[in-house]
N, C-alpha and C positions, 0 to 999 in steps of 0.2 A: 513442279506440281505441288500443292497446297495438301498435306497431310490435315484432313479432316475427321480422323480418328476423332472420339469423345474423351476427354481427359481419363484418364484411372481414376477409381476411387481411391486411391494410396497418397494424391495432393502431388504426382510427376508433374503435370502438365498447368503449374500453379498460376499462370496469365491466362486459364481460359477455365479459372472456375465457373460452375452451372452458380445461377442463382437459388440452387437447392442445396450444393455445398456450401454456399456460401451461408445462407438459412441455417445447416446443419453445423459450422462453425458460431452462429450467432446463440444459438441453444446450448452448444456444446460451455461456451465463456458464459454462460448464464447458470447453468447447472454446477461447474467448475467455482465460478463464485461461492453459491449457495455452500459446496462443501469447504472451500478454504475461509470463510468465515464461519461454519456451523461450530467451530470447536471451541473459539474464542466467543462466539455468542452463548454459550452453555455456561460459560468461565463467569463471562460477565453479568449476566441474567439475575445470578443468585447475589449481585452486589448492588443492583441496579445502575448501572454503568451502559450503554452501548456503544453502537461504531463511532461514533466522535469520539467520544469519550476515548477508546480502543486508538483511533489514528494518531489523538493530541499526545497521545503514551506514548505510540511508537516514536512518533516522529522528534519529542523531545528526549527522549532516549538516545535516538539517534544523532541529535544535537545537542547536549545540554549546553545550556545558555543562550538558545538559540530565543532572539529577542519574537515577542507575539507576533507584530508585521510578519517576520518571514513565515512563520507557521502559518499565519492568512492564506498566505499563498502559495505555501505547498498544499492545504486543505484544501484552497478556495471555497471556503465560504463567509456566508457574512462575521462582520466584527460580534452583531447582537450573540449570533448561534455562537461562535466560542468563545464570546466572555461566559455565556451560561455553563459550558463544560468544563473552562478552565476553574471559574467559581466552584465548582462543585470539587471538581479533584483538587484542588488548593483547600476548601474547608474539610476535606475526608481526608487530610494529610497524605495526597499522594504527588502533589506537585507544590512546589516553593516558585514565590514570584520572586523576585529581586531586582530591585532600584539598580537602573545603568549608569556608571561611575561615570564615563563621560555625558553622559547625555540624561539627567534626572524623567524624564518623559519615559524614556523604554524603560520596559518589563521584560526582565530576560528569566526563561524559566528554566528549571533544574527538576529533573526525579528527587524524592527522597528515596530514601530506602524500601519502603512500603511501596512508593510508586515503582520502583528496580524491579523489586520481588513479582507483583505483577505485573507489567513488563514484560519479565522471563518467563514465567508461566504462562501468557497471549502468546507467546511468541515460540517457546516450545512446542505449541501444539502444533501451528502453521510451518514451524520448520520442519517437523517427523512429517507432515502431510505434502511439502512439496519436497523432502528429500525422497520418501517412498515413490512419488511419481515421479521425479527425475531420474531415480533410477530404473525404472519401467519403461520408462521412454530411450532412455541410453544420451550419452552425452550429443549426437547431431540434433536429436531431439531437442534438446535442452537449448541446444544456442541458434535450432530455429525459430522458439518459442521466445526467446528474451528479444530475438530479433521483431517477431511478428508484435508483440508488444509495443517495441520502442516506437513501431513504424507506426502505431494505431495513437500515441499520444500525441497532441494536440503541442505547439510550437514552445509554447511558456511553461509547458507541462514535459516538453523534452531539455528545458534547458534546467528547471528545478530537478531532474532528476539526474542531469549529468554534474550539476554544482553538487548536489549530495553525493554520487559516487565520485566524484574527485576530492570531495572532502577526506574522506577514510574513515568519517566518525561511526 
């Protein structure tokens, strides 16, 4: 016999979500957004910098040298949109381009120190904001959420992000 119970609302019964939890997961990652960038959009506001700006940082932080092509396509977006951001933070002294020794064409960029300092201060605020919630949630929580994640990105968007977690940079 077919157990026709209605799922819990506690997420047990997780292949027979209502289309209202699922609603209520789609508001919950929308809201959840809003506060995991509010801190860093506060940071930046006052420098006039935003979330490009904010991703180009992390993301070459997390790779320094890593040439513009790849940063395209961990961003994806157009070349126009971030030559305009990378211009900006190259002439406010937060990012250095550098000529590729084999290959005179790429541009592989680097934080200065100015770009580090901010950086660490983006990036402290979102770490105290998802360490607080991770630990609220408790660690099953945590590595059902990184799961529910990975499953929600897009194929080219799962393999740039397992090249960056195999990197260790």
């Amino acid at each position: 016999m077919t157990d026709r119970r209605p799922p819990s609302s506690s997420g047990e019964s997780l292949l027979f979500l209502t289309d209202e939890q699922l609603r209520q997961g789609i508001e919950a990652m929308f809201f959840a957004y809003r506060g995991f960038t509010a801190d860093p959009d506060r940071i930046l506001e006052g420098l006039d910098y935003g979330r490009a700006h904010h991703r180009a940082i992390h993301f070459i932080n997390r790779a320094p040298g890593t040439k513009v092509s790849n940063l395209l396509d961990i961003l994806g977006v157009t070349k126009q949109s971030l030559n305009r951001v990378l211009r900006k933070l190259i002439a406010d002294g937060l990012v250095q381009s550098r000529v590729g020794r084999n290959d005179k064409r790429e541009r592989h960029l680097y934080l200065t120190d100015e770009g580090r300092a901010l950086e660490r201060t983006l990036s402290d605020a979102q770490r105290a904001r998802m360490r607080s919630a991770y630990r609220a949630a408790g660690p099953d929580a945590v590595a059902g959420f990184r799961k529910v994640l990975e499953a929600m990105m897009d194929v080219d968007m799962q393999a740039s992000y397992t090249r960056l977690k195999e990197s260790g940079a």
